[in-house]
VOBA-1610 file (N, C-alpha, C; in pm, whole numbers, padded with zeros to 5 digits, always signed):
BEGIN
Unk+07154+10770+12070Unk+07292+10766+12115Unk+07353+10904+12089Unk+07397+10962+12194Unk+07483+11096+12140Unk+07596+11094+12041Unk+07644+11182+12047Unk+07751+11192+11912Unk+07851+11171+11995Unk+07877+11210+12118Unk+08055+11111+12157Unk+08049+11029+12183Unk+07966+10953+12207Unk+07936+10760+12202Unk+07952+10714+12054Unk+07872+10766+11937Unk+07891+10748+11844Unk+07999+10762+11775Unk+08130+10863+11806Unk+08244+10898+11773Unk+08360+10775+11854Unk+08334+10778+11969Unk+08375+10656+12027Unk+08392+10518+11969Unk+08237+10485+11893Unk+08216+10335+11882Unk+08278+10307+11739Unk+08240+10443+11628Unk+08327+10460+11513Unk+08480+10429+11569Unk+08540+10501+11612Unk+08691+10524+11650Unk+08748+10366+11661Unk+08675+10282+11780Unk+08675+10149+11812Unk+08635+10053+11676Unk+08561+10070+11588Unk+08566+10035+11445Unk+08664+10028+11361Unk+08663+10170+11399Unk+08820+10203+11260Unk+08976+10098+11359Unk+08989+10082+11475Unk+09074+10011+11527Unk+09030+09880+11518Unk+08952+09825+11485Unk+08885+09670+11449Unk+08928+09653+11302Unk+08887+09729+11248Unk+08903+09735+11104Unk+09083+09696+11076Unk+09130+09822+11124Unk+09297+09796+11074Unk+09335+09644+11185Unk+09291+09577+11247Unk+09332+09498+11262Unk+09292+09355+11134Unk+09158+09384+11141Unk+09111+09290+11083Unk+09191+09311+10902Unk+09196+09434+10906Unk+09260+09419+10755Unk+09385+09360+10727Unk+09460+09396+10836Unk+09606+09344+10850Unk+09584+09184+10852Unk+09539+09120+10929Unk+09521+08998+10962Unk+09501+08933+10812Unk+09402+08997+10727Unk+09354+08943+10644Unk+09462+08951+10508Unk+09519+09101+10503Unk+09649+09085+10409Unk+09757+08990+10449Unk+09809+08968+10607Unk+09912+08907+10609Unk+09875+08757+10567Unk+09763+08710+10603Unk+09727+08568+10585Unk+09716+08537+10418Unk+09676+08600+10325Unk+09643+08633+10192Unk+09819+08647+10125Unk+09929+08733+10183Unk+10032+08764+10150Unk+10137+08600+10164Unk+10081+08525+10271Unk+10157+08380+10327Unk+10094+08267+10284Unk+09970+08264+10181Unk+09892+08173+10091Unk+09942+08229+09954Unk+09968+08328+09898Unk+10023+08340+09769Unk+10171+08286+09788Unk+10222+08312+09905Unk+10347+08256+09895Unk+10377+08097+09885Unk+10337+08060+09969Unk+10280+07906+09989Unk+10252+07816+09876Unk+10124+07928+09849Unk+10129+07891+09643Unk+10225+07849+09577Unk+10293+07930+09563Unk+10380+07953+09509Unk+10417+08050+09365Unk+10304+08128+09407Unk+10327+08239+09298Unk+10374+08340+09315Unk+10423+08380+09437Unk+10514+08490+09443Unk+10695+08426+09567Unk+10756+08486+09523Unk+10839+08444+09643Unk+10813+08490+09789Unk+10842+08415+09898Unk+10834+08419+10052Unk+10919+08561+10062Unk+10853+08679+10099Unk+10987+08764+10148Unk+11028+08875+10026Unk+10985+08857+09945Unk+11009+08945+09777Unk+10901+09069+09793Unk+10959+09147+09738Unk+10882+09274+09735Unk+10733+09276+09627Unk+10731+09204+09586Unk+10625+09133+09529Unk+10516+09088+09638Unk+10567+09021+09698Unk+10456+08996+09860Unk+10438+09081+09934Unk+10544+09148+09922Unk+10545+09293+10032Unk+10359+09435+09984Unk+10435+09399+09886Unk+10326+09522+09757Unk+10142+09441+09776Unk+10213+09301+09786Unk+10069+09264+09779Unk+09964+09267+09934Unk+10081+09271+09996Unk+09996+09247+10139Unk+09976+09423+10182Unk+10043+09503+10126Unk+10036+09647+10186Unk+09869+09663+10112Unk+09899+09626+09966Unk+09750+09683+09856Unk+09633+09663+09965Unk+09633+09529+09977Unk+09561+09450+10020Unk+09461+09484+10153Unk+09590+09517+10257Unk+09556+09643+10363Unk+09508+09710+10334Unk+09550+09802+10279Unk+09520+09897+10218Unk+09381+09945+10212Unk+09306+09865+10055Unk+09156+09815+10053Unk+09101+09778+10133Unk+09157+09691+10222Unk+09009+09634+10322Unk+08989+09733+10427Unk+09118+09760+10442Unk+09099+09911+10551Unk+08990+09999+10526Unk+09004+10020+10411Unk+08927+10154+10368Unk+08755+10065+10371Unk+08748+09945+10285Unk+08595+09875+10278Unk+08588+09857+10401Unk+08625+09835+10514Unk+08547+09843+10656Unk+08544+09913+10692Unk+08613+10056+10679Unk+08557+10188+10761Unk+08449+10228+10677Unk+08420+10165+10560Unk+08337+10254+10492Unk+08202+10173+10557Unk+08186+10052+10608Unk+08093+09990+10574Unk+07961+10021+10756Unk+08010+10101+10775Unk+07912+10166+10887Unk+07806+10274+10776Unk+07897+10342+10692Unk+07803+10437+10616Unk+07750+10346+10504Unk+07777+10231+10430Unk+07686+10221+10349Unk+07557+10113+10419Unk+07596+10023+10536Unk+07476+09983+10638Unk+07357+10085+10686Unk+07429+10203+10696Unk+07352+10264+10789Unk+07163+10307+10708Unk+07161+10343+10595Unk+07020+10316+10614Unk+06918+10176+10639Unk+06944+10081+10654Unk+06915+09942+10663Unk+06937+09965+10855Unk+07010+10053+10903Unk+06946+10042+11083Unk+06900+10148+11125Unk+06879+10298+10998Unk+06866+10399+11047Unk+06650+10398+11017Unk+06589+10405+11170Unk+06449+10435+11085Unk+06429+10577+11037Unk+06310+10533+10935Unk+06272+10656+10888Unk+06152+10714+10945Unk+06099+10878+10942Unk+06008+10899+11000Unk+05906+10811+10980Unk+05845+10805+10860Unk+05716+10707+10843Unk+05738+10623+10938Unk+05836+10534+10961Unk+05830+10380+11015Unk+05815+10426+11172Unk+05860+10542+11196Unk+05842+10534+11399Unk+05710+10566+11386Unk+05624+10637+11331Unk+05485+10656+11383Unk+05419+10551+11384Unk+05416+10430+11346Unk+05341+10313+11314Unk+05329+10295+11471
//
């Protein structure tokens, strides 16, 4: 695969990612509330759903580079 396909499919990642992170803080931010361990709407929920983003954002963009030797072959393995 060339490198602007590959820059492409990254790019389309990193826009998967911030969705999926968001999705996952806001849903996480409206079950603590629910809980009832933080208030609905308090900056307390606010802090928790940004963190939250935050992290997963970053663990799914990262997680193309720590996969990648597990799809990348190595020389030995193509000569077989």
């Amino acid at each position: 695969m060339t490198a602007w396909k590959l820059a492409i499919a990254y790019l389309g990642w990193l826009l998967a990612s911030v969705a999926i992170a968001l999705l996952f803080a806001l849903l996480l931010g409206e079950l603590v509330a629910l809980i009832g361990v933080v208030e609905a709407g308090s900056t307390v929920q606010r802090r928790l759903v940004e963190i939250t983003a935050i992290v997963g954002f970053v663990l799914l963009a990262l997680v193309p580079f720590l996969l990648r030797g597990r799809f990348v072959r190595s020389d030995d393995d193509a000569t077989l």
